[in-house]
C-alpha positions as CSV (number, residue, x, y, z in Angstrom):
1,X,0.0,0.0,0.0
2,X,1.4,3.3,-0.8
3,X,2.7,5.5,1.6
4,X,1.5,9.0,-0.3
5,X,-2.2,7.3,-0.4
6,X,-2.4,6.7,3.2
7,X,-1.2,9.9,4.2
8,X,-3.7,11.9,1.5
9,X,-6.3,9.9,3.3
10,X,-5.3,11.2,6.7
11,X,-5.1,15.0,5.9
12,X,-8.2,14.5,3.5
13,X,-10.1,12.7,7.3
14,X,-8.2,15.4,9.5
15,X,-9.5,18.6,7.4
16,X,-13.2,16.5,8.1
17,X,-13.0,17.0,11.4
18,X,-11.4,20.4,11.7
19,X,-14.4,21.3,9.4
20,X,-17.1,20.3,11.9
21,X,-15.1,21.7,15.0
22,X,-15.5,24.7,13.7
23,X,-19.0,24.0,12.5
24,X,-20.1,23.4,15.9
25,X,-18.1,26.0,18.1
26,X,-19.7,28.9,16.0
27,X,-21.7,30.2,18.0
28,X,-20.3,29.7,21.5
29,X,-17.0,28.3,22.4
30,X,-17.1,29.5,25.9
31,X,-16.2,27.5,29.0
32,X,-19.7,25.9,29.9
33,X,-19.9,24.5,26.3
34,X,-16.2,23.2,26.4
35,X,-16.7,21.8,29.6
36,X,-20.8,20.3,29.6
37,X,-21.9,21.5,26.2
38,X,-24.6,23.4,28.1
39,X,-26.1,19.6,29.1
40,X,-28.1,19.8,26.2
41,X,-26.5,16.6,24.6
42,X,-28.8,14.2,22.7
43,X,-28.3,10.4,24.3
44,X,-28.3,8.8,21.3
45,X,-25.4,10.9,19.8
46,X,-23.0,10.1,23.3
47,X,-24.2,6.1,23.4
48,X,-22.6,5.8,19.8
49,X,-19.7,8.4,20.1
50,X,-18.9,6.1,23.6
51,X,-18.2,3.2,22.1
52,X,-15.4,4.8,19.7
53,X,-13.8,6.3,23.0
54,X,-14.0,3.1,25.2
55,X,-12.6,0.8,22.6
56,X,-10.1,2.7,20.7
57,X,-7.1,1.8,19.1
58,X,-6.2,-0.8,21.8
59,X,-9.7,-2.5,20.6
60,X,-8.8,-2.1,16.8
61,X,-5.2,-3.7,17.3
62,X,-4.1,-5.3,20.2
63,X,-7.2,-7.5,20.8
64,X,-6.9,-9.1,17.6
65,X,-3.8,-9.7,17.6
66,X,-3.4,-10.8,21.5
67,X,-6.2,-13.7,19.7
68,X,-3.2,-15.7,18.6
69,X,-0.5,-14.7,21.3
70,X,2.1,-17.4,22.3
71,X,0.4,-17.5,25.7
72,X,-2.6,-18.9,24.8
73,X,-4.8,-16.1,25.0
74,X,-7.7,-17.0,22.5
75,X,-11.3,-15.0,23.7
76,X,-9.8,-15.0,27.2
77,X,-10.7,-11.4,26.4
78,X,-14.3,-11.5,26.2
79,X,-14.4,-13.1,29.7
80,X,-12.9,-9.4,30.7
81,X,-15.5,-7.9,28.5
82,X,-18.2,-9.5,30.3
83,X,-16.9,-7.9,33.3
84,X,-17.1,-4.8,32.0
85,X,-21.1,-4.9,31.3
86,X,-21.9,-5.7,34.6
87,X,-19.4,-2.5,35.3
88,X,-21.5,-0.5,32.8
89,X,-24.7,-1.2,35.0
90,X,-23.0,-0.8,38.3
91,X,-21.7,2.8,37.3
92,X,-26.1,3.4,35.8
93,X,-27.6,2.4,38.6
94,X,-25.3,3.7,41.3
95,X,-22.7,6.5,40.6
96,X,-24.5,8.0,37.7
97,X,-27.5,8.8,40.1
98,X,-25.1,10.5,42.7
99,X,-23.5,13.0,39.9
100,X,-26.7,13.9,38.7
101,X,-28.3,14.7,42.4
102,X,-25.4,16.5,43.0
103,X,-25.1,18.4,39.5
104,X,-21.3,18.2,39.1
105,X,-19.2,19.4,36.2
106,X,-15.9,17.0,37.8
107,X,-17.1,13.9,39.3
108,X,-14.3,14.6,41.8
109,X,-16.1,17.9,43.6
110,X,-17.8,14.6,45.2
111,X,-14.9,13.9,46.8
112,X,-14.4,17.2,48.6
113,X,-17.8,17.4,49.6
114,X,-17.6,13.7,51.5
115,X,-13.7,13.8,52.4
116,X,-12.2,17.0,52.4
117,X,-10.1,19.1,50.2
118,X,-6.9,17.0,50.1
119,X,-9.0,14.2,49.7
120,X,-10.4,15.9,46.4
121,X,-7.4,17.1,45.5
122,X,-5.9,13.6,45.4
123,X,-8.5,12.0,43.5
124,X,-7.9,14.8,41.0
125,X,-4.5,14.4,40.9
126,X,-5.1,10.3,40.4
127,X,-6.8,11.5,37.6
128,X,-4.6,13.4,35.8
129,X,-2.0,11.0,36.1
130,X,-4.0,8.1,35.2
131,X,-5.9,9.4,32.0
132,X,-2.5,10.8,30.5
133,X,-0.5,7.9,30.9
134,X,-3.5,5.9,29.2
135,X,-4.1,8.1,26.5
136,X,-0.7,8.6,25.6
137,X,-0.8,4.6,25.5
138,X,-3.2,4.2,23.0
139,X,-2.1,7.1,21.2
140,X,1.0,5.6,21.0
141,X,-0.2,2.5,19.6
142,X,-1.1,4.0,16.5
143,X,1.4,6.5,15.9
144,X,3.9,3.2,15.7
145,X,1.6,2.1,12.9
146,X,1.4,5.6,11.1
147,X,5.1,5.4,11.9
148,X,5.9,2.2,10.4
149,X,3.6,2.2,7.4
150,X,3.8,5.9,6.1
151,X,6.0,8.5,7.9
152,X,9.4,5.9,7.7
153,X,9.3,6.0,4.1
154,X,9.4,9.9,4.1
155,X,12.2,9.8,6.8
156,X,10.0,11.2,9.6
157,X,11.3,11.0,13.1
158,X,8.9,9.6,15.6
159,X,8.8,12.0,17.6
160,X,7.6,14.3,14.8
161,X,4.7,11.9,13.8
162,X,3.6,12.2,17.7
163,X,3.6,16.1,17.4
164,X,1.8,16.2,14.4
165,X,-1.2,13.9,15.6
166,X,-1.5,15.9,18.7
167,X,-1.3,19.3,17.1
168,X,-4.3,17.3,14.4
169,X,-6.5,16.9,17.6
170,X,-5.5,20.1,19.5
171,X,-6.9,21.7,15.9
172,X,-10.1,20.5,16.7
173,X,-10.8,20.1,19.9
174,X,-9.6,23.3,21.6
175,X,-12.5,25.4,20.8
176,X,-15.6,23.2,20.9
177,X,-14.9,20.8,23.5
178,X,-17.1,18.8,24.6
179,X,-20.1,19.8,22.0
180,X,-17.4,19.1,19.4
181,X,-15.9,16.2,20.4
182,X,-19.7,14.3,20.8
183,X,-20.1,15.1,16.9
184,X,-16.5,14.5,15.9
185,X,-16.9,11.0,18.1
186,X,-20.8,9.5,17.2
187,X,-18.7,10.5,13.2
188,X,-15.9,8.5,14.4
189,X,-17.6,5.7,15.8
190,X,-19.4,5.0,12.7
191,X,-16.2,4.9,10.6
192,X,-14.8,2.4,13.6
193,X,-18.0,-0.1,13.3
194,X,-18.1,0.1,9.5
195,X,-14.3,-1.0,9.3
196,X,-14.6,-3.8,11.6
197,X,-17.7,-5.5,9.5
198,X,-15.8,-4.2,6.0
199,X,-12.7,-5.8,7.4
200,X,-14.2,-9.0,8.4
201,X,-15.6,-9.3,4.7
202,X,-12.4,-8.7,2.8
203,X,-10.5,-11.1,4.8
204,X,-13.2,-13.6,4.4
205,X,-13.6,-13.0,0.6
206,X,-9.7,-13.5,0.6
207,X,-10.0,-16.8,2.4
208,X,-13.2,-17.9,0.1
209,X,-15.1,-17.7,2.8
210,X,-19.3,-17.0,3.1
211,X,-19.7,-15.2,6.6
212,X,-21.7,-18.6,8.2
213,X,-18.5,-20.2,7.3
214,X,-16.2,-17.9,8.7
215,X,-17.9,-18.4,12.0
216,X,-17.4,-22.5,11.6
217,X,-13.6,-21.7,10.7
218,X,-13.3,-19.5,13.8
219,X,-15.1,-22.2,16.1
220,X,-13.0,-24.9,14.8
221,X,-9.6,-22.8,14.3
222,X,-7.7,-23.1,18.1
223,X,-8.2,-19.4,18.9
224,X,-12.1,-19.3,20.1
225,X,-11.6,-20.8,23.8
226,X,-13.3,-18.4,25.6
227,X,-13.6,-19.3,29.2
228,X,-10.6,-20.3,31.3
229,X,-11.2,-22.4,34.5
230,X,-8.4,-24.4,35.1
231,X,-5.2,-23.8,37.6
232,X,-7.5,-20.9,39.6
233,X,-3.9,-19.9,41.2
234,X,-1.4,-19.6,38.8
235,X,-3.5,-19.0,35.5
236,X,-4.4,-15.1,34.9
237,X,-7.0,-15.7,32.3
238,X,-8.7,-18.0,34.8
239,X,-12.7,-16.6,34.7
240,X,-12.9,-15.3,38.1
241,X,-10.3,-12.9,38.0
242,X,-11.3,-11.5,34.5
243,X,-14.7,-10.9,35.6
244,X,-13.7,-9.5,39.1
245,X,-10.7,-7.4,36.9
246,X,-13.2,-5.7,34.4
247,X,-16.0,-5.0,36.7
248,X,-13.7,-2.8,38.6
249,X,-11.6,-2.1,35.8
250,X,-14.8,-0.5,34.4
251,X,-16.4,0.8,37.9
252,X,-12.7,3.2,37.9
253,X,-11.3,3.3,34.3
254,X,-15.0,4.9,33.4
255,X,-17.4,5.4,36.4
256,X,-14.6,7.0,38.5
257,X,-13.1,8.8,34.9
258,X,-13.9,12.4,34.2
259,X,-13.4,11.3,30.4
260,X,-16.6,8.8,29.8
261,X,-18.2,10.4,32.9
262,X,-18.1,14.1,30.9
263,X,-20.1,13.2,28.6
264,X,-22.9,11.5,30.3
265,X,-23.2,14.7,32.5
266,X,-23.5,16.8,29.6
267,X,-27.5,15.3,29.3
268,X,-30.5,17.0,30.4
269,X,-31.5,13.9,33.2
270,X,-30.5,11.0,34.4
271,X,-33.1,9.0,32.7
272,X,-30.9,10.0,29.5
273,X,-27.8,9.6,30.9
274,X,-28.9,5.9,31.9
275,X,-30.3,5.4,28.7
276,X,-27.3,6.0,27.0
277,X,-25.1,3.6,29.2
278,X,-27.3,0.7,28.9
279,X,-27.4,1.2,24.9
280,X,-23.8,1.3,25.0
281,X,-23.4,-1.2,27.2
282,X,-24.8,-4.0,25.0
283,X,-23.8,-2.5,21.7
284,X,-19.8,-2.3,23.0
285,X,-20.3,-6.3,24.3
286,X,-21.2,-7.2,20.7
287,X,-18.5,-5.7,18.9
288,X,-16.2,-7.0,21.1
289,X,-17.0,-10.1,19.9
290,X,-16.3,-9.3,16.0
291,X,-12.9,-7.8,17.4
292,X,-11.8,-11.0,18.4
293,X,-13.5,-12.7,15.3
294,X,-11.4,-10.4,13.3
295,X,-8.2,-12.1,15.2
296,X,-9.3,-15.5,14.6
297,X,-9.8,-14.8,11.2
298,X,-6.2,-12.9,11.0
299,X,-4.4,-16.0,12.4
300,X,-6.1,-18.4,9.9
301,X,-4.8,-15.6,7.0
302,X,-1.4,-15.8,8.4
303,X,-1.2,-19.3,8.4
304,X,-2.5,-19.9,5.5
305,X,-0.2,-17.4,3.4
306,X,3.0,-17.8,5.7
307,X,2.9,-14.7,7.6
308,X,4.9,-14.1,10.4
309,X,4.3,-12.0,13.2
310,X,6.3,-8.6,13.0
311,X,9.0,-7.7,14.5
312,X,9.4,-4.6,17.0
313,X,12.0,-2.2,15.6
314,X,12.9,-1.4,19.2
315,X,13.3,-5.1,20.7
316,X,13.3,-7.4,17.7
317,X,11.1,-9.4,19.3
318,X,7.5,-10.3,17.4
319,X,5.0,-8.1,18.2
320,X,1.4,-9.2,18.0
321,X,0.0,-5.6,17.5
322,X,1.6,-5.2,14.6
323,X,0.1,-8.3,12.9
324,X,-3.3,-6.6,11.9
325,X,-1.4,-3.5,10.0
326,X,0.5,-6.2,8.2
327,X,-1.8,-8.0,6.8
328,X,-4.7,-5.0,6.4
329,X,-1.7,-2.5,4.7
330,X,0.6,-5.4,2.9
331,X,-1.3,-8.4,2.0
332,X,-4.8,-6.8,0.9
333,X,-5.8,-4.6,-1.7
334,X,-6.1,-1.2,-1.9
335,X,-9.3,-0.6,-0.1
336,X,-8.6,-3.2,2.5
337,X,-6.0,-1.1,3.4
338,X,-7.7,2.6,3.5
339,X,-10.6,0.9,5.5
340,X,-8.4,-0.7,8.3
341,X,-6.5,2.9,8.4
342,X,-9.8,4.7,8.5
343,X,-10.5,2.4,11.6
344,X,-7.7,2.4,13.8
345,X,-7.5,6.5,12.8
346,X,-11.3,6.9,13.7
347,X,-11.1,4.6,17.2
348,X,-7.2,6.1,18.9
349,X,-8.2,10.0,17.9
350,X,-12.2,9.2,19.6
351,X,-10.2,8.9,22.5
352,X,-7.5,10.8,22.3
353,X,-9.6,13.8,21.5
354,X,-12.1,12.9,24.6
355,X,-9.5,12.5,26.7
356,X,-7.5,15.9,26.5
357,X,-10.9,17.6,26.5
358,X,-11.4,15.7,30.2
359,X,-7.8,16.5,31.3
360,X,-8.5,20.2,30.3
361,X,-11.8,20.1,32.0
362,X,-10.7,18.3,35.5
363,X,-7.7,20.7,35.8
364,X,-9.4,23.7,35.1
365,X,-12.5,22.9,37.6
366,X,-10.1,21.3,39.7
367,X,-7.6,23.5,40.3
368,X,-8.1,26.2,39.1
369,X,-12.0,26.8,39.8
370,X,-13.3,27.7,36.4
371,X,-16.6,26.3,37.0
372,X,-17.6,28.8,39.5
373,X,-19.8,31.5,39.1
374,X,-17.3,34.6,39.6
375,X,-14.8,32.5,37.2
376,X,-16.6,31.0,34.6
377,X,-17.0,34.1,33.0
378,X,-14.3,36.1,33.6
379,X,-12.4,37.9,30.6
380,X,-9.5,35.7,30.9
381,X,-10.9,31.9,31.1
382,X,-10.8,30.8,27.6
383,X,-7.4,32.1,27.1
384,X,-6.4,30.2,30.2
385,X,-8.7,27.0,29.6
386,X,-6.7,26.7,26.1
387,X,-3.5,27.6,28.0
388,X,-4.3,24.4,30.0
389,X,-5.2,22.1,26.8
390,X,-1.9,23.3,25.3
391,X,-0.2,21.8,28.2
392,X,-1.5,18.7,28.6
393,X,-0.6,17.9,24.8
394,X,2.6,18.5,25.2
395,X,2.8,16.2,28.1
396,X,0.9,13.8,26.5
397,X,4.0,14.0,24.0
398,X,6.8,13.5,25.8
399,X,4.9,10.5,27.4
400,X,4.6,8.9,23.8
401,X,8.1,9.3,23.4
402,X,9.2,8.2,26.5
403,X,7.3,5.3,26.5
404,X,8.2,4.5,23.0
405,X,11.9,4.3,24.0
406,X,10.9,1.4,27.0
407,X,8.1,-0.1,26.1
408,X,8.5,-3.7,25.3
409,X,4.9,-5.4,25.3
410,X,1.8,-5.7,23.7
411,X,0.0,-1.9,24.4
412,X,-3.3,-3.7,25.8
413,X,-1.4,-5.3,28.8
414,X,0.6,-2.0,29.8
415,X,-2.5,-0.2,29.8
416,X,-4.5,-2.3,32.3
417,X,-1.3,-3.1,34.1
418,X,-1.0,1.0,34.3
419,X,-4.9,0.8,35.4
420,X,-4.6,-1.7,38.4
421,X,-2.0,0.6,40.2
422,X,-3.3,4.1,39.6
423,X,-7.2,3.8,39.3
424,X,-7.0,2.0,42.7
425,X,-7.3,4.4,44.9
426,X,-10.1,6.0,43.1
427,X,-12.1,2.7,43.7
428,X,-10.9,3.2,47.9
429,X,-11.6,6.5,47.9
430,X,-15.0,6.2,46.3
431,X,-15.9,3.2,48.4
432,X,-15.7,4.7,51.8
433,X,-17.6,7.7,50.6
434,X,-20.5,5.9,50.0
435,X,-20.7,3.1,52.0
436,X,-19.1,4.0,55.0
437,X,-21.8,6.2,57.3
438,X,-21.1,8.7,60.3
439,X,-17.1,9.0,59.7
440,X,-14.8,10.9,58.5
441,X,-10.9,11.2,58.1
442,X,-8.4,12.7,58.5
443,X,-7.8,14.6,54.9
444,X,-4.3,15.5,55.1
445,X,-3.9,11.6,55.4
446,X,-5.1,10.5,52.3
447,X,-2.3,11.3,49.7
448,X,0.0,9.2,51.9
449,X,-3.0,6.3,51.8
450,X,-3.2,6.8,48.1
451,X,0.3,6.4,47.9
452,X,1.2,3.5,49.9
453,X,-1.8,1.4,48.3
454,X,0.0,0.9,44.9
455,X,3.8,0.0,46.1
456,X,1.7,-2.2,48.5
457,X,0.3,-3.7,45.2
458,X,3.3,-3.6,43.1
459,X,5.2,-5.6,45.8
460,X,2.4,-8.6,46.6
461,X,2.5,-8.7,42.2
462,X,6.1,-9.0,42.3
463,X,6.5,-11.7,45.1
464,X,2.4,-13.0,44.7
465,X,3.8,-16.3,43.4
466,X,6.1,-17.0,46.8
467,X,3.9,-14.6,49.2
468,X,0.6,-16.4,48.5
469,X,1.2,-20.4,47.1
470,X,2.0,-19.5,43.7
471,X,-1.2,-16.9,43.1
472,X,-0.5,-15.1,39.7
473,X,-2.3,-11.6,39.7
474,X,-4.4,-10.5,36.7
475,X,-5.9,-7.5,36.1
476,X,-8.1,-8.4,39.5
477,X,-5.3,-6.6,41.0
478,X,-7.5,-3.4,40.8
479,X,-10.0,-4.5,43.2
480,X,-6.9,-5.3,45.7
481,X,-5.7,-2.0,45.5
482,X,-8.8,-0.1,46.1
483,X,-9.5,-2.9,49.4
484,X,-6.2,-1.5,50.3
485,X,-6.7,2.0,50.5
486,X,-10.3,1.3,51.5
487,X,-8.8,0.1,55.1
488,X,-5.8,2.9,55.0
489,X,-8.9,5.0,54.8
490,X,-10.6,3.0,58.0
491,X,-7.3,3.1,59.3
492,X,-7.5,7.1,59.4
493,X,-10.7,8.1,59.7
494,X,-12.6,9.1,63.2
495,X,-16.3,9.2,64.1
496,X,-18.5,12.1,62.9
497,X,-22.2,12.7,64.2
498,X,-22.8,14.6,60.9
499,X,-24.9,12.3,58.6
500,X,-23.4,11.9,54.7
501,X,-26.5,12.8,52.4
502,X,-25.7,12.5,48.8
């Protein structure tokens, strides 16, 4: 596939979306539409633009290829992805209610209401840290492929192809926001969920293949074991600790994430905003289950025409994310190739885009108080709010490039691995808010709680295997970190005779 096509493509889908930023932030580009889009966002619209943000360019790459991993993986996957549903409903039925009742703009003003001000402050902080790490991950995943497949052949550093996707999604995100970014997104999402069907049908038509017997040559190919049961301690795909791993996975990564959470605030009621999540839920499960179709279906390619699994530039070692741009870019025809670039472009920047519009919005409510009355409109606050989205791009950049220079493992691991230690605490913190009644803490506490729970963690993952008769941690590791700073919390709070109502 050549180069100068792929890139055309790109500029021709980038100047698309620049087009409808600019479309949609016409009229008012002021704070309250960057940070809520003045709550008047239609359901339907955030249920599809969701699923582009929550499966992204991890989704598009790394699950497919992770099918056919030398460890065995298969549709271990989809036992996580079940996990995650029964997340999805937890975070409608419980923590959506709470935001609305309390009408927040950051879900973390919760926090400072229930705990305290360093408490709040923490779990903002937690945040920030967590969101940019895992957006510069999945960033990074497909500025390697860009990398490899288009920008190498023009002699591009790689730290130049970072900049230049960042200053793409700075372009149309910094004046619309939020009411942007839920057009650009429901736009994106359809180019996401027509790639994945288009690309199942090319690779079947390239395999002779009718779609009912795809399915059978999935079924009967090795790669569709789904549920793992056996060797509960040592295995990390076993069942119970993928289901445990992406209910809280999802309860923190999204419920307790000003990213997803933004945009389900920016609805008129919570009958809407729960409306939304149960669409999405079921609608994300399901296409899921084509992502790791599309795997299957990759492996049986690969083995049928001798493909190997690419090697990383970095470690020379094969790299199983790399194995669906091979095939999509090099083995396929033309429009193969534009479609599978259309999707991985359409899934990373949906959340890319969502994300440094979060970042911008936490920090700016957080700490610096935009969202109050005497600030919100205050001659200064845009220029400041896109001060503060400048920022986080750049450090979002020199993430990528760090991480690019140590990174040696498949993106989709890193990032949950990433997850398990810093969305933690936001599970503790959360917890004891709601659940525990008639006590409080002591505030100036809790950054040392939320501190200790992770190298707790990290140590029990290191040594699990002598520490506890061989356990192997998976991503359940989550739900031990937030038990951990659930009792630091105990640990430090004190009795209160003021009742929590929220």
């Amino acid at each position: 596939m050549s180069p100068t096509i792929l890139l055309s493509f790109l500029i021709g889908y980038f100047l698309l979306l620049i087009i409808i930023a600019f479309a949609t932030s016409k009229k008012s580009s002021d704070n309250s539409t960057f940070f809520l889009a003045n709550r008047n966002s239609k359901w339907y619209l955030v249920a599809f633009g969701m699923i582009g943000t929550a499966l992204s360019g991890v989704t598009f790459i790394s699950v497919p290829g992770e099918v056919g991993a030398p460890a065995g993986n298969q549709f271990q996957y989809f036992q996580f992805v079940l996990g995650n549903a029964i997340g999805f409903i937890i975070i409608a039925t419980v923590l959506l209610p709470l935001y609305y009742r309390m009408q927040l703009t950051s879900i973390y003003s919760y926090i400072e209401k229930r705990l305290g001000y360093y408490s709040y402050k923490t779990a903002a902080s937690i945040f920030l840290i967590s969101r940019t790490i895992g957006s510069a991950f999945r960033l990074y995943l497909v500025v390697i492929v860009l990398q490899r497949f288009i920008f190498d052949s023009y002699g591009v550093p790689f730290w130049v192809t970072v900049l230049i996707s960042l200053g793409l999604i700075w372009s149309y995100t910094f004046k619309g926001g939020l009411k942007t970014i839920i057009i650009t997104d429901t736009l994106q999402t359809f180019f996401l969920v027509l790639s994945v069907f288009l690309t199942i049908y090319f690779i079947c038509n390239s395999l002779d293949l009718s779609i009912p017997q795809a399915f059978e040559t999935i079924k009967n190919s090795g790669y569709s074991k789904t549920f793992f049961y056996e060797d509960f301690l040592t295995n990390g795909f076993h069942v119970s600790k993928a289901l445990l791993g992406g209910i809280f996975v999802t309860i923190a990564m999204t419920g307790l994430d000003q990213d997803l959470m933004q945009k389900n605030l920016s609805m008129k009621t919570i009958g809407e905003a729960q409306k939304n999540m149960f669409t999405f839920t079921g609608v994300f499960v399901i296409l899921n289950i084509f992502f790791l179709s599309v795997g299957a279906l990759l492996y049986v390619f690969a083995t049928k025409n001798g493909i190997e699994i690419p090697l990383d530039h970095v470690t020379g070692k094969p790299r199983t994310d790399f194995l669906f741009p091979e095939i999509a870019l090099n083995h396929l025809t033309t429009i193969p190739a534009i479609v599978f670039m259309l999707g991985l472009t359409a899934a990373t920047f949906a959340t890319t885009d969502s994300a440094l519009t979060a970042l911008t919005t936490s920090f700016c409510v957080d700490f610096l108080g935009m969202d109050k009355k005497e600030n919100l409109h205050k001659e200064n606050a845009v220029k400041r709010r896109h001060l503060v989205h400048v920022g986080f791009s750049l450090l979002m950049f020199f993430v990528i490039v760090l991480f690019n220079a140590v990174n040696d493992e498949s993106v989709v691991k890193g990032i949950f691995k990433v997850a398990s230690y810093t969305y933690g605490p936001l599970l503790g913190l959360y917890s004891f808010g709601l659940f525990v009644k008639n006590r409080g803490i002591h505030d100036k506490l809790v950054p040392i709680v939320c501190l200790l729970s992770p190298a707790v963690c990290y140590f029990l993952n290191m040594y699990s295997t002598t520490l506890l008769g061989g356990y192997v941690f998976s991503v359940e590791l989550i739900l031990v970190n937030g038990l951990i700073t659930f009792i630091g919390l105990l640990l430090i709070s004190k009795k209160t005779d003021q009742q929590t109502k929220f």
